[in-house]
C-alpha positions in Angstrom: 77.2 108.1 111.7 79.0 105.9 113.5 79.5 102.2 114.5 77.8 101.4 117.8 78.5 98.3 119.9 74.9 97.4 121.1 76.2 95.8 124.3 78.6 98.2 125.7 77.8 101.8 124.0 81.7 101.7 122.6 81.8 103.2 119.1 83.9 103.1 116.1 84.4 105.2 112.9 82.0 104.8 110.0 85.4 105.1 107.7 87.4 102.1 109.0 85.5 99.2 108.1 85.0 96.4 110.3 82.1 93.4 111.1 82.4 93.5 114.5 83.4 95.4 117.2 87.0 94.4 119.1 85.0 92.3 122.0 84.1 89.9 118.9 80.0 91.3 119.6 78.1 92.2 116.3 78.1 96.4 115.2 74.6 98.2 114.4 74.8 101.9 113.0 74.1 105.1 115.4 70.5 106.4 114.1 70.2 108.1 110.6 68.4 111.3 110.1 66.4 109.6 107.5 65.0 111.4 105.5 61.5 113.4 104.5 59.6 113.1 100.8 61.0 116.3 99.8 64.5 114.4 100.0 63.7 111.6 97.5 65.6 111.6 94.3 62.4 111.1 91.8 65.0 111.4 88.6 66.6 108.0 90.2 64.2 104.3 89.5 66.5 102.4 92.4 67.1 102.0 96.2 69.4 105.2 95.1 66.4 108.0 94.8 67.0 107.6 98.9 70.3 108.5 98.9 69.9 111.3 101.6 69.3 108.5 104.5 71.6 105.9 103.3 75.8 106.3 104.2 77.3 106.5 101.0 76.6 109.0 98.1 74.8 108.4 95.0 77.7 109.5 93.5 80.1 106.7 95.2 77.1 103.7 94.3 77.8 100.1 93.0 74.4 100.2 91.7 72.6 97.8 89.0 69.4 99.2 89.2 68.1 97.2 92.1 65.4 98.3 94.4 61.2 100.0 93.4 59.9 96.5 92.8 56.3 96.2 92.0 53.4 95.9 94.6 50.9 93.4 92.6 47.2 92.8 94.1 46.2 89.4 94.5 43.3 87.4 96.7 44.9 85.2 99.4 42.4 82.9 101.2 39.5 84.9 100.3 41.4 88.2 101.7 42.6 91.2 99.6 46.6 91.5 99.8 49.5 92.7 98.2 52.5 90.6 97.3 55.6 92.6 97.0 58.1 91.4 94.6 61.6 91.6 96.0 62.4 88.8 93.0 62.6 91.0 90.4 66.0 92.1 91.3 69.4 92.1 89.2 70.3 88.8 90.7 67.0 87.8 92.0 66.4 88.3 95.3 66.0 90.6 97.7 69.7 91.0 99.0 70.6 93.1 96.2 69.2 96.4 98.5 71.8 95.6 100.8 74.4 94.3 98.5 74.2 97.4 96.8 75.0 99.7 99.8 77.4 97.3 101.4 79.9 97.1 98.6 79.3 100.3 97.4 80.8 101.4 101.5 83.1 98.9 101.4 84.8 99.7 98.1 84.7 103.7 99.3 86.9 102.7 102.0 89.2 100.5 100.6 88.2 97.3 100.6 89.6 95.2 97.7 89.1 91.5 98.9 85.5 90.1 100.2 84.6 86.9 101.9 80.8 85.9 102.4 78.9 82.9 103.7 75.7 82.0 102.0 73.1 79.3 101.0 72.7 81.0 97.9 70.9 84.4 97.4 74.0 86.7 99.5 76.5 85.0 98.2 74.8 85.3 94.3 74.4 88.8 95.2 77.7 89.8 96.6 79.5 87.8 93.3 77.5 89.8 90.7 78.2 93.4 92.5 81.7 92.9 93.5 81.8 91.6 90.2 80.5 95.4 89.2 83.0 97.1 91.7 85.9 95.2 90.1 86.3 93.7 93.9 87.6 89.4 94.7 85.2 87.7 95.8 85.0 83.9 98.1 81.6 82.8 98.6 81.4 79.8 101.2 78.5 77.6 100.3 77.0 74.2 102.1 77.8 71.0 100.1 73.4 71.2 100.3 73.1 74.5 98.6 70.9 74.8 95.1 72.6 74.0 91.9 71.2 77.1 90.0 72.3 79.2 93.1 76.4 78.1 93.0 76.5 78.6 89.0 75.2 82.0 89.6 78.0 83.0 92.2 80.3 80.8 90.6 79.8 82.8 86.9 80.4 86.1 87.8 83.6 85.0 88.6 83.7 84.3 92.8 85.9 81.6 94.2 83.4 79.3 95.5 84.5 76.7 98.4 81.9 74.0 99.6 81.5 73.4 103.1 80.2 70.2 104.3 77.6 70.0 107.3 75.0 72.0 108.7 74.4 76.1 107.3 75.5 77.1 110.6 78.9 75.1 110.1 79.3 77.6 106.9 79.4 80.8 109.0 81.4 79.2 111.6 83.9 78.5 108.9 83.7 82.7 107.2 84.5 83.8 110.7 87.7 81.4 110.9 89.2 83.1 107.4 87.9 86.3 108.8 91.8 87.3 109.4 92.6 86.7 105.5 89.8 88.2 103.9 87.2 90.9 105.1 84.1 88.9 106.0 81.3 90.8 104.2 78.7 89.3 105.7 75.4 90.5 105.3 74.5 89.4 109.1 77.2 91.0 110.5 77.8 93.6 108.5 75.4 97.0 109.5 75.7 98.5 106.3 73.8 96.0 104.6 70.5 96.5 107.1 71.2 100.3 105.4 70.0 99.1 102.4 67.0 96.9 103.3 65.5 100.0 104.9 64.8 101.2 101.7 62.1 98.5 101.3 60.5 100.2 103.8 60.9 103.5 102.1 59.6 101.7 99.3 56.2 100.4 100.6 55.6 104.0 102.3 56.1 105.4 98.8 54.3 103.1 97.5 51.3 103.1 99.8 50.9 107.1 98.9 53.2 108.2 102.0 51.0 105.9 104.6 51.5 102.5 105.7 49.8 99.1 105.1 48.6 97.5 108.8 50.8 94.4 108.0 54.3 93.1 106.2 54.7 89.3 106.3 58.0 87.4 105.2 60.6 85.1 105.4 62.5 85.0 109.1 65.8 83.5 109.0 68.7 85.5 110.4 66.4 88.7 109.7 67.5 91.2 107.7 64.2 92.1 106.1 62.5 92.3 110.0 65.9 95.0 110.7 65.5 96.9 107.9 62.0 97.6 107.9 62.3 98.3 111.9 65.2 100.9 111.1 63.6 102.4 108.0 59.8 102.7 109.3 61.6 104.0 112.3 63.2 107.1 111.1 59.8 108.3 108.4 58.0 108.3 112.3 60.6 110.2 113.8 60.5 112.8 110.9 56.7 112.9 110.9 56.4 111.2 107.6 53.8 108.6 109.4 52.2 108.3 112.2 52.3 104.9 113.4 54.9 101.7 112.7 52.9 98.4 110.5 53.2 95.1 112.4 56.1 93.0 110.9 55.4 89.3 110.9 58.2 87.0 110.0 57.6 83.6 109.4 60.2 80.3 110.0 60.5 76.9 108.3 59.0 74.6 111.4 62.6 72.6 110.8 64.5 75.3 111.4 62.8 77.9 113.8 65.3 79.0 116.4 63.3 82.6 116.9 59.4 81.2 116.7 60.5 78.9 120.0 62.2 82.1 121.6 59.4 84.2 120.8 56.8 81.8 122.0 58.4 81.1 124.9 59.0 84.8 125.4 62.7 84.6 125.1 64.6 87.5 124.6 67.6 85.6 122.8 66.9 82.4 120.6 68.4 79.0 122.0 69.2 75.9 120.4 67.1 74.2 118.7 66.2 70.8 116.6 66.9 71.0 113.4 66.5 69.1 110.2 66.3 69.4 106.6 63.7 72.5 104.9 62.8 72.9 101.5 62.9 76.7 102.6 66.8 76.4 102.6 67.0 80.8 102.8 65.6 80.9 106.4 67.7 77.6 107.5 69.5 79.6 110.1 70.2 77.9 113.3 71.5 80.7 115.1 70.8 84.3 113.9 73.2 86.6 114.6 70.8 89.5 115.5 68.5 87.5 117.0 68.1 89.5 120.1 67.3 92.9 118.0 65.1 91.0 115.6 62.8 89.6 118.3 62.8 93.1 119.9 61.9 94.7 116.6 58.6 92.1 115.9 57.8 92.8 119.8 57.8 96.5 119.3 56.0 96.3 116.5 53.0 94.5 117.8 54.1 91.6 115.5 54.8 87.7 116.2 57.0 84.8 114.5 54.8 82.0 113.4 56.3 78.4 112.0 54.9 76.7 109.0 55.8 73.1 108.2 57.0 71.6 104.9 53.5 70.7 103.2 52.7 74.1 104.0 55.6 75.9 101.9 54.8 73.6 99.6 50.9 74.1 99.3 51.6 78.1 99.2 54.0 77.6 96.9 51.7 75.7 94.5 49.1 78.7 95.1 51.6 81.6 94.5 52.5 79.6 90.8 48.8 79.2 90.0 48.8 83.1 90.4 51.7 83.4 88.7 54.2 84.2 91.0 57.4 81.5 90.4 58.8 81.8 93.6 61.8 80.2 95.7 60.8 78.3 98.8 61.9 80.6 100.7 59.3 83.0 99.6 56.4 81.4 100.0 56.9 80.4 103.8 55.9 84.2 104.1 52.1 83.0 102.2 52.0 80.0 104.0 52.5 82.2 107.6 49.7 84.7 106.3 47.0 81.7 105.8 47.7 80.7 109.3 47.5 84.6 110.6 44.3 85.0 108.4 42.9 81.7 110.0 43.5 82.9 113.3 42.1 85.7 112.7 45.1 87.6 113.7 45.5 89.2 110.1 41.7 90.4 109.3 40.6 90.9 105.5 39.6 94.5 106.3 43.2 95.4 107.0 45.7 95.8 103.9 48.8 93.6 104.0 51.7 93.2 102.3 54.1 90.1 102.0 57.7 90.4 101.5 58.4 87.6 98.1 62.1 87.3 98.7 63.6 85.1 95.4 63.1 83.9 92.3 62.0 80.5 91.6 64.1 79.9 89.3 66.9 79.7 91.7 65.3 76.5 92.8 63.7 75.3 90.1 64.3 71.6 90.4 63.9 71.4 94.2 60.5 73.4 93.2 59.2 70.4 90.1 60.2 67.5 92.8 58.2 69.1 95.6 55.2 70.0 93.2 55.3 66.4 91.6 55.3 68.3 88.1 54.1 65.8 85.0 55.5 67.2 81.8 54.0 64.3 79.8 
């Protein structure tokens, strides 16, 4: 493979790492072959048993064991769905697919020095593995960003720097030290979207080599919606299924740059209002791939939906009663399948999964303020 500048067709070398191409544009990957069932590692419990479609070898793998999470059944609404839990990761949350692939390229090719921008769950997952690769680390954070979230990146040993102001005034500030360090950013980056196609890999597996007819979850700057595109993308091309499942990815109403250009039938998201979320993971003003992320939801026969704040927090309080501790984050992906169920958009005779991106208890004092918990 190669890189692939989406906008003019120019193309770099896969062993040179960059984040973007030399016109300043954003980098995908050329296709992958993918691979068929025959090709899956079985000895291997991880994102790793996929090795055959992913860039780097098992062999060369900054690996922690993340990846096969458990598909639990649950009732939502009165409708039969299945909650995927991308939680119970090494640092908890679902970045560690990517993580894991990223740095495991990055440190094949000589990178020694990363730089990341994060609310929380990239940067707490980029600490811990380049922590694992024996690679420096800076993590920029917002002066907002969860307690429990900074002592995580801060104790496996990353230089952690505060920004003050908005989360998009924390990427603007990665891509001005850019020159020092290399920006491993998760949105920019293309190898990371390598390794959230193995969710998609996952829930095929999973499902018994078929597909469910939905996937709900979180929609910030869209990594999940990319991933599942690419990997869903390459078991049809290789006959492995037969059809794609409609991705749904659901906003923070605060924040929701792609529900206004999707509603509007935009094919780029515009500026927006913002203000403060609860759901502090999808607080992303201005996704990077936004252009490919609303084309991937489109092609799907999908949508972006917004949900407001007593919304997160009423799914949230629903998830817990089920016992699902969740982040925020998360359960803006329930809250966006109650209003697709009440639509009837999302029917009970279909099978659905949702996407439950982090642990709760990387938020668990936003999460007893917002549920008014009485331990008395």
């Amino acid at each position: 493979m190669k890189y692939i500048e989406p906008g003019t067709g120019r193309t770099y070398p896969l062993d040179q790492p960059r984040w973007r191409g030399d016109s300043g544009a954003y980098l995908d990957l050329e296709p992958s072959p993918g691979l068929k069932r025959a090709d899956i590692d079985r000895n291997c419990r991880s994102i790793w048993r996929y090795a055959k479609a992913l860039p780097v070898a098992f062999s060369d793998a900054v690996t922690m064991g993340e990846g096969w999470t458990p598909i639990v059944d649950a009732i939502w609404d009165g409708a039969p769905v299945q909650f995927k839990l991308e939680f119970m990761m090494p640092t908890g949350s679902f970045k560690d697919r990517g993580t894991s692939v990223m740095v495991s390229y990055l440190k094949r090719y000589g990178v020694q020095h990363v730089l990341e921008d994060s609310s929380g769950n990239a940067g707490a997952s980029l600490s811990a593995y380049a922590a694992r690769a024996g690679l420096k680390c800076r993590i920029l954070v917002p002066e907002t960003a969860s307690y429990n979230k900074i002592v995580q990146i801060a104790a496996c040993g990353a230089d952690v720097r505060m920004v003050p102001g908005p989360r998009q005034a924390v990427a603007d500030e990665a891509v001005r030290q850019a020159d020092e360090i290399f920006y491993a950013s998760h949105n920019w980056q293309p190898t990371f979207v390598e390794g959230i196609k193995t969710l998609a890999y996952e829930i095929w597996e999973q499902f018994g080599y078929a597909v469910p007819d939905n996937i709900v979850m979180p929609l910030g700057y869209g990594s999940n919606v990319l991933g599942c595109r690419r990997g869903f993308e390459e078991l049809l091309r290789n006959g492995e299924i037969d059809r794609m499942p409609k991705l749904f990815g659901v906003q923070a109403a605060n924040c929701a740059p792609l529900f206004a250009a999707f509603a509007g039938g935009a094919e780029v998201p515009g500026a927006v209002e913002v203000s403060p979320t609860i759901a502090e993971g999808v607080a992303s003003s201005k996704p990077t791939r936004g252009r490919e992320v609303l084309r991937d939801i489109r092609y799907t026969g999908g949508a972006v939906l917004q949900v407001d704040e007593d919304e997160i927090v009423s799914a949230l309080r629903m998830l817990a009663a089920k016992g699902l501790f969740v982040e925020p984050t998360s359960a803006v992906a329930a809250a966006g399948l109650s209003q697709l169920l009440g639509k009837g958009i999302v029917s009970a005779a279909q099978s659905t999964v949702v996407i439950l991106t982090g642990s709760g208890l990387k938020a668990s004092s936003q999460i007893g303020e917002s549920l008014q918990l009485d331990f008395s």
